[in-house]
C-alpha positions in Angstrom: 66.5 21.6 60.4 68.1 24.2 58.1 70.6 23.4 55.6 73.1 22.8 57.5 71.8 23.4 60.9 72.5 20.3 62.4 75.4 18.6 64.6 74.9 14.6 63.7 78.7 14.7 62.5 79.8 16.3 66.0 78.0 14.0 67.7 79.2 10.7 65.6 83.1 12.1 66.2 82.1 12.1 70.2 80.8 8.9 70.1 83.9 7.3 68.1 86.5 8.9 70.3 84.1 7.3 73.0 84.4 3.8 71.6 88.8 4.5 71.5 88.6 5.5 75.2 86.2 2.3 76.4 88.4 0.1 74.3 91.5 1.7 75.7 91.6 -1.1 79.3 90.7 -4.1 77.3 93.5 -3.1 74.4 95.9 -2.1 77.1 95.1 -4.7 79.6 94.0 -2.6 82.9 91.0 -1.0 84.3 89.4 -4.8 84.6 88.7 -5.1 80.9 87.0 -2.2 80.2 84.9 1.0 81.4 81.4 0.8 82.1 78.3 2.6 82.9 75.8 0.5 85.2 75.0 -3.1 83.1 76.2 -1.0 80.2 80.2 -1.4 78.2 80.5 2.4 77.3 82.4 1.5 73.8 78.6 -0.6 73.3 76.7 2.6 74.3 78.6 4.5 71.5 77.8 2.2 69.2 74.4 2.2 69.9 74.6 6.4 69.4 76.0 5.4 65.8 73.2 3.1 65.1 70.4 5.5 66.9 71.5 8.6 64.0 72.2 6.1 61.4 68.6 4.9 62.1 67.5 8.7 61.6 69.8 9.6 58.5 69.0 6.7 56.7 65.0 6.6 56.7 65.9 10.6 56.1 67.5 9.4 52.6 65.5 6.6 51.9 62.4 9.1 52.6 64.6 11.4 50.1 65.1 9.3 47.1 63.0 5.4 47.7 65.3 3.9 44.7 66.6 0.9 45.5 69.9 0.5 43.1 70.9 4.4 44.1 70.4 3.7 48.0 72.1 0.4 48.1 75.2 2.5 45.9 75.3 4.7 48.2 75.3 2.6 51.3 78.0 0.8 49.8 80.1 3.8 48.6 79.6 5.0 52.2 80.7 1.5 54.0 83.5 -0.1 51.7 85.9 2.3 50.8 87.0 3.0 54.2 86.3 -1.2 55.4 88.9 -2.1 52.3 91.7 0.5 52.9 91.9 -0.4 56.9 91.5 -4.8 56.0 94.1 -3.8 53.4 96.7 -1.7 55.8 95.9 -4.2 58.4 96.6 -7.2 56.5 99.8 -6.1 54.6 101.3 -3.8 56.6 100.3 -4.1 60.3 100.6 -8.0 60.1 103.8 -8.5 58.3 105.0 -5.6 61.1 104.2 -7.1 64.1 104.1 -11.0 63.5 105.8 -13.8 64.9 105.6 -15.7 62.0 108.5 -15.4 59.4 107.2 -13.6 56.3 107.2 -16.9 53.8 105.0 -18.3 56.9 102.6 -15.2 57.1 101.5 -15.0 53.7 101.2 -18.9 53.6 98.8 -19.2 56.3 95.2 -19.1 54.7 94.3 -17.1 58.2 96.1 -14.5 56.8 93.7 -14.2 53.3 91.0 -15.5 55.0 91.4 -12.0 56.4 90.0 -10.6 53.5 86.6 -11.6 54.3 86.7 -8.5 56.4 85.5 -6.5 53.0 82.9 -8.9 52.8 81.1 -7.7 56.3 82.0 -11.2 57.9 84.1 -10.9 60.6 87.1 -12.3 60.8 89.5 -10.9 63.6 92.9 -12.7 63.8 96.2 -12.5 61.6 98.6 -15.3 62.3 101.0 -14.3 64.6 99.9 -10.9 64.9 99.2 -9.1 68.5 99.5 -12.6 70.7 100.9 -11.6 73.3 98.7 -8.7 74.2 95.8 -9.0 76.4 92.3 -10.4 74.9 94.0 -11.8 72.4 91.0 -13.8 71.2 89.4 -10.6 70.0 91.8 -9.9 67.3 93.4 -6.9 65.3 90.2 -5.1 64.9 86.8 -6.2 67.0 84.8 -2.7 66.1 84.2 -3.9 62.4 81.7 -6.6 64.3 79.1 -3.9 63.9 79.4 -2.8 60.2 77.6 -6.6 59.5 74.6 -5.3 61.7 74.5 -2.1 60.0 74.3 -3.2 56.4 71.5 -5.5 57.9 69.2 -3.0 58.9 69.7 -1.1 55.5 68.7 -4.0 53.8 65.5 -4.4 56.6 64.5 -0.6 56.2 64.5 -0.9 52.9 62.3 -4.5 52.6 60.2 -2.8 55.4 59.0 0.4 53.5 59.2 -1.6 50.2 56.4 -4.0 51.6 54.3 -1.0 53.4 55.0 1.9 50.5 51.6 2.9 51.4 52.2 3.4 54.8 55.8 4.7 55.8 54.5 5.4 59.9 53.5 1.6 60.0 57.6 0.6 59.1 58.5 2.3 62.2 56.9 -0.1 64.7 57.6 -3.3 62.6 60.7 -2.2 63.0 60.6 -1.7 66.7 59.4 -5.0 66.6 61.9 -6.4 64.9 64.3 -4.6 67.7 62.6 -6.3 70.5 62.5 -9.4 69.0 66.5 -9.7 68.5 66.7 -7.7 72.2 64.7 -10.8 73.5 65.2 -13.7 71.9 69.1 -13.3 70.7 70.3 -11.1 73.4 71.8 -13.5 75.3 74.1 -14.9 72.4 74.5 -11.6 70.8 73.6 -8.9 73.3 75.5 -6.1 71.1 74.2 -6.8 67.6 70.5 -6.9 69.5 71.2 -3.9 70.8 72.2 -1.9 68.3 69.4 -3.0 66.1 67.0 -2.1 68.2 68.6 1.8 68.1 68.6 1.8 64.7 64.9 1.1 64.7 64.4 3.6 67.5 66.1 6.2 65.5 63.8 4.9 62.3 60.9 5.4 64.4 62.1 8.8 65.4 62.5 9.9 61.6 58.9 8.8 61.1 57.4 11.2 63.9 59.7 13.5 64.0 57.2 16.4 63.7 55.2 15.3 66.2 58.2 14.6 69.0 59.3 16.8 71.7 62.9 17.5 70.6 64.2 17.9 74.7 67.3 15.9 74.1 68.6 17.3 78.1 65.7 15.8 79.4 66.4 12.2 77.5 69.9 12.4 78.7 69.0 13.2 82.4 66.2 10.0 82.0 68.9 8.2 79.9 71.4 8.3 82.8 69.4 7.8 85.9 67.4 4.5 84.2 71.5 3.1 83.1 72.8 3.9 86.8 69.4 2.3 88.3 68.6 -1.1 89.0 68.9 -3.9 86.0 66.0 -5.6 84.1 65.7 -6.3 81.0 62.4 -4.0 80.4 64.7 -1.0 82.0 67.5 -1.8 79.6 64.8 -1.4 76.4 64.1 1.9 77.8 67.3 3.3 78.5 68.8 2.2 75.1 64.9 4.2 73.7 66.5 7.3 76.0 69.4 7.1 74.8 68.8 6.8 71.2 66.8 10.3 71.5 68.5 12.3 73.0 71.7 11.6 70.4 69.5 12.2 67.8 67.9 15.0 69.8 71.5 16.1 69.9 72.5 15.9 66.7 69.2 17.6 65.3 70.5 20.9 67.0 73.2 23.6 66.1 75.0 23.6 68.7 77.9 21.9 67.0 80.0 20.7 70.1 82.4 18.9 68.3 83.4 21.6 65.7 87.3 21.5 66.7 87.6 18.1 65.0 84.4 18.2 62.4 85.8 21.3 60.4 88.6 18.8 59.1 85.7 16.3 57.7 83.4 13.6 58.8 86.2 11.5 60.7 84.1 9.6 63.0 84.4 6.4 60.9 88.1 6.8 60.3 88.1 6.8 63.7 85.9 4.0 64.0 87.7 1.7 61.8 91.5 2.8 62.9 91.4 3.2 66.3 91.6 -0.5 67.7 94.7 -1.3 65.2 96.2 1.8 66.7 95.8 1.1 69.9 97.3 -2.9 68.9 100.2 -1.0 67.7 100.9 1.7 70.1 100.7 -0.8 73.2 103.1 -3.7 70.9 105.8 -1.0 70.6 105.3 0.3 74.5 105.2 -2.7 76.3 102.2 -3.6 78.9 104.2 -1.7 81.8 103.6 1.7 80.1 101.6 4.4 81.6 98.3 4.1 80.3 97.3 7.5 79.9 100.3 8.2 77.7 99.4 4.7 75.7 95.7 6.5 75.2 97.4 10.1 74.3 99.5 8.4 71.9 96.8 6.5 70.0 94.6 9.5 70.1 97.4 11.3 68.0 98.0 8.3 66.0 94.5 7.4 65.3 93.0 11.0 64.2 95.5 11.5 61.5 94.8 8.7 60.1 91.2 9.2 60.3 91.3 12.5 58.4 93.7 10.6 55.5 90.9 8.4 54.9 88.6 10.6 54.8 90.1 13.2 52.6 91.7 10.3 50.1 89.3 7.5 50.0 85.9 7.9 51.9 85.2 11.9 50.2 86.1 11.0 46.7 84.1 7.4 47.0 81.0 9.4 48.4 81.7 12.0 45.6 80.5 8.6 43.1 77.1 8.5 44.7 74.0 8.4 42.5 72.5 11.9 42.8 69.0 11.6 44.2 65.6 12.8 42.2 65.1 16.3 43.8 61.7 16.9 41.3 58.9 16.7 44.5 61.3 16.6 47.1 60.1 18.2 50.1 62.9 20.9 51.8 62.8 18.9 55.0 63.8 16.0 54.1 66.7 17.1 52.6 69.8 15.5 54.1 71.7 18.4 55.8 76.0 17.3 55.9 75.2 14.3 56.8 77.8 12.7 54.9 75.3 9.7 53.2 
């Protein structure tokens, strides 16, 4: 990859947009609770993209600069600023908006501040009074942070993995498979999304690792991709279609082709869009009623969601990433130079 010859950001705004549109029948209440391909949730399947590149960037900066203290700044400068100005919004502007509860009541409740626990990467969905009446209530004002838990776990399991092989960086990539198909097998059936993101992410790993010697035919992993996810179920066939699917985004990404520009030549929005778009969509339906047209309910939080994507971005996640420990760049080969990949 050159410089800045590559189109991960492109392909983490698709992906994000992706999770907005799969989340759209479940916020909204139609379409039987959400959209699916095969077995598959697509909002899970563009999660699982996420993980896939994050897998990739971050053995590509840990490769970069092996420093414990500077990578675990960085992760954090990358993760929190964003996590504490949506929990914040959320908590003490959305809730006291759009409860039941009187005010006095709200800010009583200890659900309220237990809210802030959010920051900490444990999840905690519900404000008191807040979005009741709207379908799948149980999940909350904001389900997508679920996965920010699972990815600050696999930082910390990349970086225990190549600290105890530093010898032998290819050999992290299958205990970290391992580790993949381990939480595929044995906790898949209690938590079938954290699994399988975490076995992208070490698929993407993996990928880092032998990069040189890969195939980079990301159209041929999409066509395998899609015809093992519409094919028949098993959990052997699912391992292999998440494995598909995590190369070609990366395969994707990797290339020029920039397909996403329109959106990416504001900034990196994909996690504003991430981290906003559910609370949006809360919003947008509580002020519309469930009888609204959907498609003008998903139009509207589109439009409501991507401003405030490029708001974080360009006053809290850029200046927080412009903190980041600088890396060592004395022996740093030119290929494992991150290229705009906003870590």
């Amino acid at each position: 990859m050159t410089a800045r010859g590559n189109s991960f950001d492109d392909v983490r705004i698709i992906a994000a947009l992706v999770v907005l549109v799969a989340h759209s029948p479940l916020a909204y209440g139609v379409g039987g609770g959400g959209l699916f391909l095969g077995p598959f949730f697509l909002g899970s399947l563009a999660v699982e993209v996420f993980f896939a590149i994050s897998g990739y960037l971050i053995a590509q900066s840990w490769a970069a600069d092996p420093d414990m203290p500077r990578f675990l700044a960085r992760r954090a400068l990358r993760l929190l600023p964003g996590l504490v100005a949506v929990v914040l919004v959320t908590m003490f502007a959305i809730g006291p908006a759009f409860t039941t509860l009187s005010l006095d009541d709200y800010f009583a409740s200890r659900q309220t501040w237990a809210y802030l626990a959010n920051i900490a990467l444990v999840l905690t969905p519900k404000l008191p009074g807040v979005f009741q009446s709207q379908p799948e209530p149980q999940l909350g004002v904001n389900p997508p942070l679920w996965s920010l838990a699972y990815e600050a776990a696999m930082y910390v399991a990349l970086m225990a993995s190549s600290l105890l092989l530093p010898r032998a960086p290819r050999l992290v990539a299958p205990l970290m498979l391992a580790v993949g198909v381990l939480l595929l097998s044995g906790l898949g059936a209690l938590l079938p999304h954290g699994a399988h993101a975490c076995f992208c992410f070490a698929v993407g790993f993996g990928l880092f690792q032998f990069r040189d010697s890969i195939a980079w035919r990301p159209d041929i992993g999409f066509v395998v991709f899609a015809a093992l996810a519409i094919g028949p179920d098993s959990p052997e066939l699912r391992l292999a279609t998440l494995a598909a699917l995590a190369y070609t985004a990366v395969g994707v990404g990797r290339g020029a082709s920039r397909p996403a520009r329109f959106v990416t030549r504001f900034g990196d929005l994909s996690y504003g869009v991430y981290i906003w778009a559910y609370p949006v969509q809360r919003v947008v339906n509580e002020l519309l009623g469930l009888d609204s047209h959907w498609a003008l309910s998903l139009a509207l939080c589109v439009l409501g969601t991507l401003p405030l994507a490029l708001l974080s971005w360009r006053f809290v996640e850029r200046p927080a990433l412009a903190l980041k420990p600088q890396r060592i760049r004395q022996n740093l080969p030119a290929e494992t130079e991150p290229a705009r990949t906003r870590l």
